[in-house]
C-alpha positions in Angstrom: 165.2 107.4 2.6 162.5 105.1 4.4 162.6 101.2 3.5 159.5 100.1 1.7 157.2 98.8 3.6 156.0 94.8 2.1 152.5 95.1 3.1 149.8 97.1 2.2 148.6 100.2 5.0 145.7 98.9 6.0 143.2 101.2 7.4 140.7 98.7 8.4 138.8 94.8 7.7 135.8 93.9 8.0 135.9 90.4 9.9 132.4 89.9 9.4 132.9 89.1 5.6 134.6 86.5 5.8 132.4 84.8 8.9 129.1 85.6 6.8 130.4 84.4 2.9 132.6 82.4 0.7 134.9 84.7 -0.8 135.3 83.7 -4.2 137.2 86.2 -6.2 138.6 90.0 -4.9 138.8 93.3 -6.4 140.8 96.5 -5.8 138.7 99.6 -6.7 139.7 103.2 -5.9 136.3 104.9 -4.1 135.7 109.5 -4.6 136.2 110.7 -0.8 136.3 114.1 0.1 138.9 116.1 1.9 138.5 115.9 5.4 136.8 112.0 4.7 140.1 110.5 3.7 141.8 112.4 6.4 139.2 110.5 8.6 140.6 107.4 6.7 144.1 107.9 7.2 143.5 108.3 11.1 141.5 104.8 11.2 138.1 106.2 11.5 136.2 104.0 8.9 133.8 101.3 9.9 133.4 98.1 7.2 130.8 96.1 9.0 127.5 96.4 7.1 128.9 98.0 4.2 127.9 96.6 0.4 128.3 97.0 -2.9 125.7 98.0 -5.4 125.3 98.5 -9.2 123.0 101.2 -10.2 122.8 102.8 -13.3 126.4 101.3 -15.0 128.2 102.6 -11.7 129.0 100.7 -8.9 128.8 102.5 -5.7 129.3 101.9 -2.1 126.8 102.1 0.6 126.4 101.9 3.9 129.9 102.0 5.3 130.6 104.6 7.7 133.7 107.3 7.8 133.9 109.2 11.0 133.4 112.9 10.9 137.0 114.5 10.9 136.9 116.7 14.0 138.7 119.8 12.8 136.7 119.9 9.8 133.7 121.9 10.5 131.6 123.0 7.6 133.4 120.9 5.1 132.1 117.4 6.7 129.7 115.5 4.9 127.3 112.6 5.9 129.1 109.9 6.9 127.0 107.2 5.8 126.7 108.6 2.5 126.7 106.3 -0.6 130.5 106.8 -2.1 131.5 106.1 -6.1 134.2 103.3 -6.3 136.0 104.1 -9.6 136.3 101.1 -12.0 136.2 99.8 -15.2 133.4 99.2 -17.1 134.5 95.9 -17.8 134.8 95.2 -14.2 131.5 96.8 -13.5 129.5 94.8 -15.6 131.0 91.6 -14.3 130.1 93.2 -11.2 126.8 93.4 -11.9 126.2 89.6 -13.9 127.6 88.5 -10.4 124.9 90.5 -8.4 121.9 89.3 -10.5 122.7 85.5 -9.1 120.5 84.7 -6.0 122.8 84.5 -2.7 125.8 86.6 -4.0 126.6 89.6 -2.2 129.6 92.1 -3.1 131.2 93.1 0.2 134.2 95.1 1.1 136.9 93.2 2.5 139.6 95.8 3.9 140.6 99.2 2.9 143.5 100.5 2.6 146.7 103.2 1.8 148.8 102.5 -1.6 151.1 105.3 -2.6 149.0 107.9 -0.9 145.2 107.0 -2.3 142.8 105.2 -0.2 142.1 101.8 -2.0 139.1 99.4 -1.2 139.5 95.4 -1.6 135.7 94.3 -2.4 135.0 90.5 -2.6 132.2 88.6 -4.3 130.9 86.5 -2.1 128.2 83.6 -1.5 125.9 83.7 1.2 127.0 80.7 3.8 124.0 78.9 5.5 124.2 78.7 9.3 125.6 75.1 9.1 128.3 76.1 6.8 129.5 78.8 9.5 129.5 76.3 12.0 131.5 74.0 10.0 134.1 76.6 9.3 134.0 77.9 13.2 134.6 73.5 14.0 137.6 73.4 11.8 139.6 75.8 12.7 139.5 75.0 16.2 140.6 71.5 15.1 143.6 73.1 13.6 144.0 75.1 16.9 144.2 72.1 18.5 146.6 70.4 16.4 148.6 73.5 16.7 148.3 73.1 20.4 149.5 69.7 20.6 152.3 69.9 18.3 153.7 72.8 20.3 153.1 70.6 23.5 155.3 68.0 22.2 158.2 69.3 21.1 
């Protein structure tokens, strides 16, 4: 029997996100893939960047992140920018939504991921950070770098 991994499989981040907006809240949404796209998935071939979430029509769908064709599927490959449905609530959707009517939010994917064999997507609603708050947050953590740094150095 294999030991249970702690952490989630994650597939792949999108770095960006986090550099771009404040990440207020997070949630996980399953998204419809098709055979040989989550086989893509499962081999790391999924690109987060410029990905985004939209509300249309009470659904919420994901656009504009990009799953490698799978390279023995042939025929069966689809687009690979193609707009994807991420299966949630309507509950969650319509929050989704309220938060997407606000000027400056944005709903972003943050990673995705394997849990118990279905790909999973962690989206976050996020505000849009002006330039000076990205330098801000790029100035602090090198002060904690630092710090780290010189702690190390004296002990």
């Amino acid at each position: 029997m294999k030991p249970k991994k702690s952490e989630d499989n994650v597939v792949a981040k999108n770095k960006k996100a986090n550099h771009d907006y404040l990440i207020e809240d997070t949630i996980e949404a399953g998204f419809e893939l098709t055979g040989t796209e989550i086989k893509s998935v499962r081999a790391s071939r999924i690109t987060l960047r410029d990905g985004y979430v939209r509300i249309r029509k009470g659904e919420a769908w994901l656009e504009n992140v990009h799953i490698s064709e799978y390279k023995q599927g042939n025929q069966f490959n689809v687009d690979p920018i193609r707009n994807r449905k991420l299966l949630l609530h309507k509950k969650e959707i319509r929050r989704l939504d309220e938060f997407q009517q606000e000027k400056g939010n944005a709903i972003v994917p943050l990673k995705v991921y394997l849990k118990r064999g279905y790909a999973k997507v962690l989206i976050g609603l996020g505000r849009g950070k002006k330039n000076y708050d990205k330098r801000e947050t790029l100035k602090r953590r090198d002060q904690e770098r630092e710090i780290q740094r010189a702690v190390r150095a004296r002990f």
